[in-house]
N, C-alpha and C positions, 0 to 999 in steps of 0.2 A: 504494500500500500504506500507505497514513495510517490503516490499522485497528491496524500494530503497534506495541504499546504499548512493545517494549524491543526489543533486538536478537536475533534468530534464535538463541538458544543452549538447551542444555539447561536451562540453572535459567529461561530464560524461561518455558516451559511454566506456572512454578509463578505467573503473572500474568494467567493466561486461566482462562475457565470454561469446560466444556465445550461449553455453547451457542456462546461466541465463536470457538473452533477450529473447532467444526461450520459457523459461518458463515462463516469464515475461508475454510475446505477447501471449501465452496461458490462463492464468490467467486474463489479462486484455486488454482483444482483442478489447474492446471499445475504449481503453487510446491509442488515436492520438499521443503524444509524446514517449510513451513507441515503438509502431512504428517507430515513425521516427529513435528513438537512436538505434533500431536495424539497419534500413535501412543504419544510418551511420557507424555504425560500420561493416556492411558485405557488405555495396558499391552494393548492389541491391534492385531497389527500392521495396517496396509493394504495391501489386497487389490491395489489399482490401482497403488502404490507400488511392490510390487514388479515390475509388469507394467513400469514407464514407466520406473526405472531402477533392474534389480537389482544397480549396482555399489556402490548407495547406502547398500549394506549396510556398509560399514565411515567411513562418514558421522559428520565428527567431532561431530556433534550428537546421534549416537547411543552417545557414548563418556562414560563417567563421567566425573567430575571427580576429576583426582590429588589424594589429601592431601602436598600438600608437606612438611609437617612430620615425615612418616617419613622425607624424605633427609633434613633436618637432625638428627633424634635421633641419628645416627651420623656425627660428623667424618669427613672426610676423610681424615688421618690413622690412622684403624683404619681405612677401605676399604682403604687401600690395604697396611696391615698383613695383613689378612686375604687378600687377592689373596696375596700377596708370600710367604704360609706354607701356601698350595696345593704340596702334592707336586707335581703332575705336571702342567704346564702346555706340553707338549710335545703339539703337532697331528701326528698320526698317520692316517693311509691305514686308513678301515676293510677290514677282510679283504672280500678278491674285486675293491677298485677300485684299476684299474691303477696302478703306480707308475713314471708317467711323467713327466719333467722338465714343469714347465710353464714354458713360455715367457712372459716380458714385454714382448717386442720381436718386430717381425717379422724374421726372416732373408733380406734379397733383396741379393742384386748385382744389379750395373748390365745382365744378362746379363737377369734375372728383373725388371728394372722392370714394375711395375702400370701398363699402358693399357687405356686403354678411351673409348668414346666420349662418353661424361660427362665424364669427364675433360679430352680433348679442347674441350669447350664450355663448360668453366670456365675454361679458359685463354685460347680466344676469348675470352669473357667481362669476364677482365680485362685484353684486349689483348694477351695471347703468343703473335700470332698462330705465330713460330718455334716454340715449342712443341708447340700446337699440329698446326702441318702435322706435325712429327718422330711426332707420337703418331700421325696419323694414314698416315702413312708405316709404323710398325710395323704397326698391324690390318691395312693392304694383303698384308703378308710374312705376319703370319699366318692370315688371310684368305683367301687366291687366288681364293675365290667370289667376292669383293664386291672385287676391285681397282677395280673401272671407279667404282664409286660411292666409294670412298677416292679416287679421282683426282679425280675432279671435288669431291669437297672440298677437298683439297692444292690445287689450282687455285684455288677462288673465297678461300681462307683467304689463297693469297700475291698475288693479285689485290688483295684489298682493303687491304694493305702499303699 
């Protein structure tokens, strides 16, 4: 790609002619962003563009540029004055959704431990093997279809001890 004259961004566009983007998107009719800077520069979208990747749509190449200098006309100090003299900053349940505790934690005893056979092969994994067998000893109890293939894993797990 020794055609591109600056780096892939929006104000690059503004360095190409529309022959060179046209030869561009010929040449590397793969390259998403060589797309896009044409799109931006001739203000019609691509047809194939959106076919090849329509996630592309929020493509930070197709995002303006911030003027920063609208967060500096207002200190810090009045933001947060103005936050601060909001009435009502109180998050509230809109009407009809349920008002139910939400939890941040799981709630398990030791009665309720999470097994499972992933589980079990991460602790192989990093060598517990005792681990291991005990998880694999639960799925047996709560399993009774599949005891025989839980055994023969408890087995090759304390075997290899």
């Amino acid at each position: 790609m020794d055609r591109l004259k600056t780096g892939l961004t929006p104000s690059g566009a503004e360095n190409y002619t529309p022959e060179e983007l046209n030869a561009l998107v010929a040449e590397y009719g793969w390259c998403a962003p060589v797309r896009i800077l044409r799109e931006l520069h001739t203000g019609r979208p691509d047809p194939l563009l959106e076919v090849m990747a329509p996630w592309r749509a929020q493509s930070s190449l197709r995002q303006r540029p911030v003027d920063g200098g609208v967060f500096a006309a207002v200190p810090s100090e009045e933001l947060i004055d103005r936050f601060l003299q909001e009435t009502d900053l109180r998050i509230v349940a809109e009407e009809g959704e349920p008002e139910t505790e939400v939890r941040t934690a799981p709630e398990l005893s030791d009665a309720e431990e999470v097994v499972s056979e992933e589980l079990a092969r991460i602790y192989l994994a990093q060598g517990l093997r005792d681990r291991a067998a005990a998880i694999y000893r639960k799925l047996s109890l709560l399993n009774p279809e599949k005891s025989v293939y839980f055994a023969e894993l408890i087995a090759k797990t304390e075997n290899n001890n």
